[in-house]
Each structure stands twice: as structure tokens, then as C-alpha cells.
N, C-alpha and C positions, 0 to 999 in steps of 0.2 A: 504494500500500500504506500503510493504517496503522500507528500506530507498536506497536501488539497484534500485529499478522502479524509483524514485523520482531523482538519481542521471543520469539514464539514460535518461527519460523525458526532463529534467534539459538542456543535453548537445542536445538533438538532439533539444530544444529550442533555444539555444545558435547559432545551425548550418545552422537552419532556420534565423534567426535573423541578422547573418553574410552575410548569400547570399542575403538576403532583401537587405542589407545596402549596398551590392556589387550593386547590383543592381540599386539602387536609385544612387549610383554614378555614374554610365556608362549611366545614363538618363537624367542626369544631365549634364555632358561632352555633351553628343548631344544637348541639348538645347543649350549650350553656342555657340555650334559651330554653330548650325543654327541660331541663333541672329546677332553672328559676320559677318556671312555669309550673312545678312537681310541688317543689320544698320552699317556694318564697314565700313574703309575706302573702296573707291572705286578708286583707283588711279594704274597707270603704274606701280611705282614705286613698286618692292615686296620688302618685310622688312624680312620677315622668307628666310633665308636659308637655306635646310634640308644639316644634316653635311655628310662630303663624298661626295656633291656634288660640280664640278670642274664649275670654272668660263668660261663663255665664251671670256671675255675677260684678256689681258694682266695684271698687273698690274698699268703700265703706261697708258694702257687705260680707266682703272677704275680711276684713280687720275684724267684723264684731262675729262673724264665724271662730276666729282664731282666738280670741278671748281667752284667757287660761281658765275663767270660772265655768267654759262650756268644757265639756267633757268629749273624748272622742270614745264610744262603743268598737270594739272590736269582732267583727262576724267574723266565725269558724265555723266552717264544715265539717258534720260529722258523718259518716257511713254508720248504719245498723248492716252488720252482717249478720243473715241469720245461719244458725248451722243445724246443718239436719242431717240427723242420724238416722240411719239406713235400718231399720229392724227387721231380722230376717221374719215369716211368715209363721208363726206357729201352727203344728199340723193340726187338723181335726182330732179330736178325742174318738177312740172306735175304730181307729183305720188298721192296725195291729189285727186287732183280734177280729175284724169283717175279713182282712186276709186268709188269717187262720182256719175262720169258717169256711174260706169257699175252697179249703184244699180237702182232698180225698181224708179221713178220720182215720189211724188207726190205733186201736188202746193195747198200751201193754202194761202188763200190770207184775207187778214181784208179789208171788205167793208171802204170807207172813212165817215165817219159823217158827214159831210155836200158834198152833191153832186152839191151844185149851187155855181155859181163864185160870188165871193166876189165882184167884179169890176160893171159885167153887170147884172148880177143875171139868167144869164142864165145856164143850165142844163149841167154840166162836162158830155165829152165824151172821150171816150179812146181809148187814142192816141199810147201807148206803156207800157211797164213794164224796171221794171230793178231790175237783183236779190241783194236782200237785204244781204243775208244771206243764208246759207246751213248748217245743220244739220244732223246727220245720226240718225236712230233712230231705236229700236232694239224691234223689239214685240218678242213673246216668239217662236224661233227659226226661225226668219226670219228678216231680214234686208231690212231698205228702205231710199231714201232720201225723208227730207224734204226743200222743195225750195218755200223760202219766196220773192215775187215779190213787188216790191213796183210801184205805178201806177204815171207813169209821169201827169204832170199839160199841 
């Protein structure tokens, strides 16, 4: 390369460099402004006067505005967030045991070990059941209950 390409190169570097830097400034201007815009005062009161722009009031109306015995109020924004918590759905009461119902029954029950009464020595008869327990039990692609009855005295 000659030293024409190198001094050409050079400035059209220079011209990239500059608009960059233009750039990063006018992005920089907007951050400020939406910050100030976020976290600045937030009050009635405006401070900026853009210039050429005419007051709406007198003179003498602005000095007895300014009075130290008038007070200035301060408006603040507040946000109500509300939050809402998700509850999961509680199941119906019954849906257990309406399963249990509609599967095929079947009882199995344990014989007692001693079938004479302890008192008289006379021979247990039976009187009723009452279920112990329930099961579901799953053979190879079929479904059933099992209902364990234990035998009243």
C-alpha cells in the first residue's frame, strides 16, 4: 500500500470514529433523560423554563405566589401492587373412593387363629365385617380392588 491508500484509510477511520462518538453521545443524552425522567423530582413545582416562553402570571402575582408564609405541597405517586397468589384447586371430596367403586371388588380376608372365645371357650361366629383397608392393584393390563374386611368379635 501506498502512503495515499494509508492517508485515505486513515481519515475515512477518523470519520467512522467521529460518528461513533456522535453517537454514543446522543445515547447517552437519552439515558440521562430517561433516568431523570424514572428517579427525578416529582413535584408541581416546574424548575426548567424553556426561554421565549411568557409567564402566565403577572409579576406581582408570581412574588405573592412565592411568599415564604404560602407553603408548597409536594405530589407523589404511589403504585398499589396487588399480588395474587395462585391456589392450587382442591379436589372434590368422594373422588378416591367413586374410583375405588367402579373397579372390579375383590375380598380377601385372613382367617383368625384362634376361632374359640377366650371367656367361654365357645366356637366364634360371625357377626359382621368392617373394611380395614383398600388397595388398588394392577395385574398386567387390568385393574382391581383389593378390600380387606376385618371380622367383628
Amino acid at each position: 500500500m501506498d502512503s495515499k491508500e494509508l492517508e485515505k484509510e486513515n481519515q475515512r477511520l477518523k470519520a467512522q470514529l467521529a460518528s461513533a462518538n456522535q453517537q454514543i453521545d446522543y445515547l447517552r443524552q437519552i439515558i440521562a433523560g430517561q433516568k431523570e425522567q424514572l428517579f427525578g423530582k416529582k413535584t408541581e413545582v416546574i424548575e426548567k423554563v424553556v426561554s421565549g416562553q411568557e409567564s402566565l402570571f403577572s409579576d406581582e402575582q408570581l412574588t405573592s405566589l412565592q411568599s415564604p408564609d404560602l407553603s408548597v405541597t409536594e405530589v407523589t405517586e404511589t403504585k398499589v401492587i396487588k399480588a395474587v397468589r395462585h391456589h392450587s384447586k382442591r379436589k372434590k371430596s368422594g373422588q378416591r373412593t367413586a374410583f375405588f367403586d367402579s373397579l372390579p371388588q375383590v375380598n380377601e380376608s385372613e382367617p383368625l387363629s384362634d376361632q374359640t372365645c377366650p371367656n367361654c371357650h365357645h366356637e366364634l361366629k360371625k357377626v359382621g365385617t368392617k373394611l380395614v383397608r383398600r388397595e388398588v392393584c394392577v395385574k398386567p393390563a387390568e385393574l382391581y380392588c383389593k378390600n380387606y374386611p376385618k371380622f367383628q368379635e
